[in-house]
C-alpha positions in Angstrom: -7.1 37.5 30.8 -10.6 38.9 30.5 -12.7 37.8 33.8 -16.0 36.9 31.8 -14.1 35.0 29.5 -12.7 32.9 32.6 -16.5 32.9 34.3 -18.3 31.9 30.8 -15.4 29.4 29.7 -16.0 27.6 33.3 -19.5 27.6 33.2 -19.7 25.7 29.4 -17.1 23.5 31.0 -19.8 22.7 33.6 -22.9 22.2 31.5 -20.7 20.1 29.1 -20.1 17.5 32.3 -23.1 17.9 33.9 -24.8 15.1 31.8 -23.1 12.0 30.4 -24.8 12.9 26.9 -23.3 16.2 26.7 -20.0 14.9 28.0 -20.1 12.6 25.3 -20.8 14.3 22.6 -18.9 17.7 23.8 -15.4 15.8 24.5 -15.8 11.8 24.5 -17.0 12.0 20.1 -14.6 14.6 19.2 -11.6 13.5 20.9 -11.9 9.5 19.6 -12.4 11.1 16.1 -9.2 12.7 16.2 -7.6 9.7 17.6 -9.2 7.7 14.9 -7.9 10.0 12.3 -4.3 9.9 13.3 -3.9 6.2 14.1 -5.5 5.7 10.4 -3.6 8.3 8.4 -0.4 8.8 10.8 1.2 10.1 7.9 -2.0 11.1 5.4 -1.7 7.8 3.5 -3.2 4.7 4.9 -0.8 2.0 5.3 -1.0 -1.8 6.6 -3.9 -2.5 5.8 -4.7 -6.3 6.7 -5.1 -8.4 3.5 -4.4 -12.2 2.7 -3.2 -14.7 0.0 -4.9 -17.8 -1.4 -1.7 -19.4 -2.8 -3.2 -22.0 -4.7 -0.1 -22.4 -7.2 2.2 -22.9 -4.4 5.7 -21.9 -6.4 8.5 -19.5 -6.6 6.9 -17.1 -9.0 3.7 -16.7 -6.5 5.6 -16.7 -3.1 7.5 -13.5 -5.3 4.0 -12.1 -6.1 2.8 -12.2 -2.4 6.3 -11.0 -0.9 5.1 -7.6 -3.9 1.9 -7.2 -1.9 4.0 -7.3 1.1 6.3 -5.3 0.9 3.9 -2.2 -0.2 3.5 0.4 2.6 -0.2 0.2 1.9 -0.9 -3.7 2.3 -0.1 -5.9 5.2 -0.5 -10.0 4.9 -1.4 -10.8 8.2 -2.4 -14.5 6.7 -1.5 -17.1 4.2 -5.1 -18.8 3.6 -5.7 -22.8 2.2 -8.5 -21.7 0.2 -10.4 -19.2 -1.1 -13.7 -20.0 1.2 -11.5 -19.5 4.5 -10.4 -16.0 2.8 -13.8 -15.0 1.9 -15.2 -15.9 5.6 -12.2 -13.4 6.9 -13.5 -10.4 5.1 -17.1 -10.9 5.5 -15.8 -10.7 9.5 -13.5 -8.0 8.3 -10.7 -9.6 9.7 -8.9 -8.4 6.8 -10.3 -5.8 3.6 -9.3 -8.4 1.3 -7.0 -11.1 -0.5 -5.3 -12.0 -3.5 -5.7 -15.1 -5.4 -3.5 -17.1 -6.9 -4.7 -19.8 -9.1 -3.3 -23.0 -9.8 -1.1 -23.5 -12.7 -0.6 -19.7 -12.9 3.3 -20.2 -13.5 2.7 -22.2 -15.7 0.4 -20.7 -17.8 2.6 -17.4 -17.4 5.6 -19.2 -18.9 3.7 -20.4 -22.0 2.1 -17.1 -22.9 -1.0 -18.2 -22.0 -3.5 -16.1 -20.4 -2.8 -16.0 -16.9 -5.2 -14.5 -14.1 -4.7 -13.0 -10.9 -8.0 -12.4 -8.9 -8.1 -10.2 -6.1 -11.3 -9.1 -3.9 -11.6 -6.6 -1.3 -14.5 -5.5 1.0 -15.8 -2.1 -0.2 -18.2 -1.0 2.4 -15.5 1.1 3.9 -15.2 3.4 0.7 -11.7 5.0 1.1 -10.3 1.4 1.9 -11.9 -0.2 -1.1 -10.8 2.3 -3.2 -7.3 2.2 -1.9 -7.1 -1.3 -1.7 -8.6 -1.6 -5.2 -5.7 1.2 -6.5 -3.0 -0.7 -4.7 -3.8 -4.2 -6.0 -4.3 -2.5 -9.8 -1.0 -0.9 -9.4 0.9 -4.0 -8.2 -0.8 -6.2 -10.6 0.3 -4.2 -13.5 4.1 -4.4 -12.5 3.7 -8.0 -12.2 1.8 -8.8 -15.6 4.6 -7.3 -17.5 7.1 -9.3 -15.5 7.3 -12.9 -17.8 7.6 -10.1 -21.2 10.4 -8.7 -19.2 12.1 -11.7 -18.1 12.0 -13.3 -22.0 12.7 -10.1 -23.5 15.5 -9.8 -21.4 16.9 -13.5 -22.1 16.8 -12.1 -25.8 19.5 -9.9 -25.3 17.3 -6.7 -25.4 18.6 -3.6 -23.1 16.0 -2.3 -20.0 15.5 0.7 -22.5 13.9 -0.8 -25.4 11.9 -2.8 -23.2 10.3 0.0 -21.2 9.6 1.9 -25.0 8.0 -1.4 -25.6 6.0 -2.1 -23.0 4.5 1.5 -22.2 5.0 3.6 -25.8 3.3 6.1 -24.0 4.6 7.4 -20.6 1.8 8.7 -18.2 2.3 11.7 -16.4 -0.3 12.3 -12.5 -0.7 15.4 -11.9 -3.4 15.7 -9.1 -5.2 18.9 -8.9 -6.3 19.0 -5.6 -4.9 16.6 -3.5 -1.0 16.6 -4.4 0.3 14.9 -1.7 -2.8 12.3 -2.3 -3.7 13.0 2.0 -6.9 11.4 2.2 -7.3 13.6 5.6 -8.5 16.3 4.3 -11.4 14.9 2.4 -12.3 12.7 5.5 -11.7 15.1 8.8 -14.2 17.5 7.9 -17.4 14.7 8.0 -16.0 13.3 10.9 -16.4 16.6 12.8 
């Protein structure tokens, strides 16, 4: 190896740790950024991200709707809330990004083919959470509006085909341009460093 490539490499190394400001933002800011980055998106995709549930219905169908959320690789309910005030107070602290609400008489009005809401909020200071969260709750909520159709249909002697053809006449195909593998790293690494 080339001697003033040793003598030059040593003496950077010294200025770097000769001040506590240099040392910090020469090795201490760098280093915690790529720690930060890989703890977030181990695997390019965020995943358990802390949300909760205000279960205010408090039956079958909405302990099924909260075990959905749970079980996504995204979301994580790291607590069951009494009320919606308790829930709010949580993500204000960030303690969690956000929570889903069940209403009372949600069954209910789900069974009669009424109109039915399912509220969810999420804490969108953190862009790229927000948005994720806000993706992942839109997604899930979809699969679980069409749920009572699919149940009665069902009980009508109509085949899983028909229903589908039904339900989505038009299929929708996702083809991202330039993030395939939807790896939020890329976009995020380079304003970090």
């Amino acid at each position: 190896m080339d001697e003033n490539l040793i003598h030059t490499s040593l003496r950077e190394l010294r200025r770097m740790t000769s001040r506590r400001i240099y040392f910090a933002s020469c090795l201490v800011l760098p280093l915690f950024s790529l720690l930060f980055m890989a703890t977030l998106f181990g695997n390019g995709q965020m995943e358990d991200l802390p949300v909760g549930v205000v279960d205010e219905d408090n039956t079958s169908a909405s302990r099924e709707i909260a075990r959905r959320v749970d079980a996504t690789p995204t979301l994580r309910i790291t607590r069951q809330y009494a009320n919606e005030t308790e829930a709010r107070r949580d993500v204000q602290r960030k303690a969690i990004y956000g929570y889903l609400l069940i209403p009372s008489g949600f069954t209910e009005k789900a069974g009669n083919n009424q109109e039915a809401t399912l509220c969810y909020y999420y804490h969108n200071a953190m862009l790229s959470v927000g948005g994720e969260l806000r993706s992942t709750f839109e997604t899930l909520l979809k699969q679980v509006s069409v749920t009572p159709i699919v149940t009665q249909a069902m009980a009508m002697g109509a085949d899983e085909a028909s229903i589908t053809s039904f339900l989505m006449p038009i299929t929708e195909d996702d083809f991202p341009i330039y993030n395939q593998n939807r790896n939020y790293t890329i976009y995020l690494s380079q304003p970090f460093f």
